[in-house]
N, CA, C and O of each residue as an XYZ file, in Angstrom:
260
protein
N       0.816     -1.202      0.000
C       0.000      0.000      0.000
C       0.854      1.258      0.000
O       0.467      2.304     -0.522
N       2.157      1.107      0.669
C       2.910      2.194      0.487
C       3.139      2.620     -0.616
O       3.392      3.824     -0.633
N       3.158      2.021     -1.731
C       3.685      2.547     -3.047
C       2.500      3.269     -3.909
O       2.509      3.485     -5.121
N       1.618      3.542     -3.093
C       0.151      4.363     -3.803
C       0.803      5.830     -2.814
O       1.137      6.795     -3.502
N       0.917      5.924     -1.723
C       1.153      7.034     -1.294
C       2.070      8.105     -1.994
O       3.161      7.850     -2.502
N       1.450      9.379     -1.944
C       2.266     10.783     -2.318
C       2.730     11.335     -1.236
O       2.175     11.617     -0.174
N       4.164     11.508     -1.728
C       4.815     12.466     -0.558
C       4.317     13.031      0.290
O       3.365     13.431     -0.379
N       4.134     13.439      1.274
C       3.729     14.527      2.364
C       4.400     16.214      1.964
O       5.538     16.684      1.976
N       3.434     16.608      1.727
C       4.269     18.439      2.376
C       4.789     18.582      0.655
O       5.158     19.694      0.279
N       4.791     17.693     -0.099
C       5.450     18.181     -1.365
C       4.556     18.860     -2.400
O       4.891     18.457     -3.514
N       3.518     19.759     -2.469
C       2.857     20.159     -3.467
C       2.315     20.912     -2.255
O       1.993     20.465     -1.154
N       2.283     22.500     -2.848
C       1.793     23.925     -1.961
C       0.492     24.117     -2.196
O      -0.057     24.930     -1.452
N      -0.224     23.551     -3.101
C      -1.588     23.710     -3.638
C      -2.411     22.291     -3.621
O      -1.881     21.368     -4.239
N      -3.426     22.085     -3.089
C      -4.174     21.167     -2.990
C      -5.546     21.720     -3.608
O      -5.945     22.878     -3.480
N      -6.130     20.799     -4.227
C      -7.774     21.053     -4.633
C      -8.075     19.763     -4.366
O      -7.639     18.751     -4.916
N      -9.342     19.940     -2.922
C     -10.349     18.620     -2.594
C     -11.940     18.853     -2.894
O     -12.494     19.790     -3.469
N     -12.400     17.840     -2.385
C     -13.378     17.989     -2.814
C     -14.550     17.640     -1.802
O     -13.957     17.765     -0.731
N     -15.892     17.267     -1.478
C     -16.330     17.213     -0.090
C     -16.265     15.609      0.272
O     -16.573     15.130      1.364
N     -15.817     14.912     -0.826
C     -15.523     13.490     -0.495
C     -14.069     13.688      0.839
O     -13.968     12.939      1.810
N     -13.229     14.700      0.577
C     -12.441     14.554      1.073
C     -12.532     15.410      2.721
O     -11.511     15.692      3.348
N     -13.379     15.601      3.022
C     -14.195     16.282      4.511
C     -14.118     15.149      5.293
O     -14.462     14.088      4.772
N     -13.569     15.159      6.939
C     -12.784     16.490      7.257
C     -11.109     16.505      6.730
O     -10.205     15.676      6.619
N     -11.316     18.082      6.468
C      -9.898     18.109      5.719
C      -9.217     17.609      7.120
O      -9.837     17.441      8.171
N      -8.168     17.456      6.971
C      -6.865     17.003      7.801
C      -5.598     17.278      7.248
O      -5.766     16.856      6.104
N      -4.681     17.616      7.284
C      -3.211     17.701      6.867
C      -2.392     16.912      7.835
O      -2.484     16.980      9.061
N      -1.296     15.889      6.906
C      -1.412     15.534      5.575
C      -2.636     14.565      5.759
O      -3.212     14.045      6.714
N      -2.755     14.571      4.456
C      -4.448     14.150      4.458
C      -4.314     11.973      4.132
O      -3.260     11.476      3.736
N      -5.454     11.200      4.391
C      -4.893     10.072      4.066
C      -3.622      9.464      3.072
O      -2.744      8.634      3.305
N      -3.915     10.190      1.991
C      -3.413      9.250      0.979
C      -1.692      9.703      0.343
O      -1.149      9.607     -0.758
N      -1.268     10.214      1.683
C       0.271     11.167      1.768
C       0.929     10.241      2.722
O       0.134      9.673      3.470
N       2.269      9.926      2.894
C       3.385      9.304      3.720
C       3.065     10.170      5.229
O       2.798     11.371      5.209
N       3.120      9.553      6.223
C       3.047     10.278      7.627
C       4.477      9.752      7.983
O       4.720     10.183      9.110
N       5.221      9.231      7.658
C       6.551      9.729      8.206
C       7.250     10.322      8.515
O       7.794     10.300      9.619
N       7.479     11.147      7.495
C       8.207     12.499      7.359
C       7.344     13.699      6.989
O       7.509     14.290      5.922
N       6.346     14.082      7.957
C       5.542     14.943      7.875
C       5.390     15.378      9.406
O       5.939     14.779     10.331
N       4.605     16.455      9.542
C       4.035     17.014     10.770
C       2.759     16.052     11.241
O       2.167     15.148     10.651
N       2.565     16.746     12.796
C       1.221     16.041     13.211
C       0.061     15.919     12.539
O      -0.340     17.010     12.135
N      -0.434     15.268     12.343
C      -2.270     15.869     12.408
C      -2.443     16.963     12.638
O      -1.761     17.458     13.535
N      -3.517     17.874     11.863
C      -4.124     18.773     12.091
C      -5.245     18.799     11.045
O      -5.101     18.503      9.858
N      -6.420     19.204     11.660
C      -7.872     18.907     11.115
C      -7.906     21.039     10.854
O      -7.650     22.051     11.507
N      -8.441     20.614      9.360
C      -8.500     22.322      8.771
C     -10.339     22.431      8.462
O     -11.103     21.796      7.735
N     -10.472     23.296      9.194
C     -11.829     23.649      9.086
C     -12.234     24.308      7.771
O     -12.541     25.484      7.965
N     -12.324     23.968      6.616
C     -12.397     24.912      4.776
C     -13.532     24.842      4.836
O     -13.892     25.624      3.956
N     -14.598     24.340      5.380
C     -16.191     24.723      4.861
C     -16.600     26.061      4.388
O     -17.229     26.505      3.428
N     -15.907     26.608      5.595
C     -16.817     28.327      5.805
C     -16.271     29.357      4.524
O     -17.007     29.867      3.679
N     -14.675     29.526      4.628
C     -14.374     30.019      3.630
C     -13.909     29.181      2.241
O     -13.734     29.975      1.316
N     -13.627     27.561      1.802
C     -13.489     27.442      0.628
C     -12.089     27.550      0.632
O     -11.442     26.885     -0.176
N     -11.498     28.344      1.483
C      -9.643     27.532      1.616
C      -9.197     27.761      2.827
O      -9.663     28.528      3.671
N      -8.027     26.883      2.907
C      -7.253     27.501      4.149
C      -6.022     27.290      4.029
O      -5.809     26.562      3.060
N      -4.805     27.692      4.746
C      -3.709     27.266      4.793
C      -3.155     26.317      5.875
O      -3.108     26.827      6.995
N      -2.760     25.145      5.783
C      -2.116     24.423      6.969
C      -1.313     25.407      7.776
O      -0.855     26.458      7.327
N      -1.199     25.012      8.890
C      -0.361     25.913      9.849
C       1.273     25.792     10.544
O       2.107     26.390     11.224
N       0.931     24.272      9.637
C       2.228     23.219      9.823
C       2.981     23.500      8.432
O       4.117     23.959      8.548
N       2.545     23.307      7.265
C       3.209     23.685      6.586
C       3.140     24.531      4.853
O       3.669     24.679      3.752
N       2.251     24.798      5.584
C       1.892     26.314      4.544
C       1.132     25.826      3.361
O       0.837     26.604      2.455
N       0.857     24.769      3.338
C      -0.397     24.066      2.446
C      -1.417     24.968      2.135
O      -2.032     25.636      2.966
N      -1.634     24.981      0.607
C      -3.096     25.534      0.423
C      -4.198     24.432      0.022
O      -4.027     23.515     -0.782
N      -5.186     24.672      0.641
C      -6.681     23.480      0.747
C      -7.558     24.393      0.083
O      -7.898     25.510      0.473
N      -7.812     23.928     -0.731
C      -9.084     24.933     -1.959
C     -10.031     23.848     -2.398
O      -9.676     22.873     -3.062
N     -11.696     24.164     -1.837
C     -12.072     23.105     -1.575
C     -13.012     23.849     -3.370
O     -13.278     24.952     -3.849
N     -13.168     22.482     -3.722
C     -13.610     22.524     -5.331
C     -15.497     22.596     -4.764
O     -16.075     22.251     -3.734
N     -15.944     23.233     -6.076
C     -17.654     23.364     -6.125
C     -17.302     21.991     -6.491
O     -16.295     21.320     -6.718
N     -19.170     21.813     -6.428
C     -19.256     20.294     -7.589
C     -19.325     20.231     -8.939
O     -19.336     19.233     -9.659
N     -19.397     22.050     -9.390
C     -19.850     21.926    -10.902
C     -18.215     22.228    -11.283
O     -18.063     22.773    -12.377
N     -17.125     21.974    -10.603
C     -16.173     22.428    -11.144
C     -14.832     21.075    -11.611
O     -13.791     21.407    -12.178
């Protein structure tokens, strides 16, 4: 299963989608090795946020998009 995983922390721009609620950083399908803790990102309200761990942008997609 490891060899499906994407790096952690390596791409500054993320686009999810509400399948992917609750956001979390790094999010499942990223290496937790060499990454920061957990942290759960609240994007409902505004539609993005930045991790605080490591400067991640979470830009949560419409459905018509």
């Amino acid at each position: 299963m490891t060899d499906k995983l994407r790096p952690a922390n390596a791409v500054l721009r993320y686009e999810i989608t509400t399948s992917d609620l609750p956001l979390h950083c790094p999010m499942d399908d990223q290496t937790k090795w060499n990454s920061h803790p957990r942290v759960f990102l609240p994007i409902e309200e505004q539609g993005e946020i930045l991790c605080p761990y490591c400067g991640a942008l979470y830009v949560l997609k419409s459905a018509g998009q």
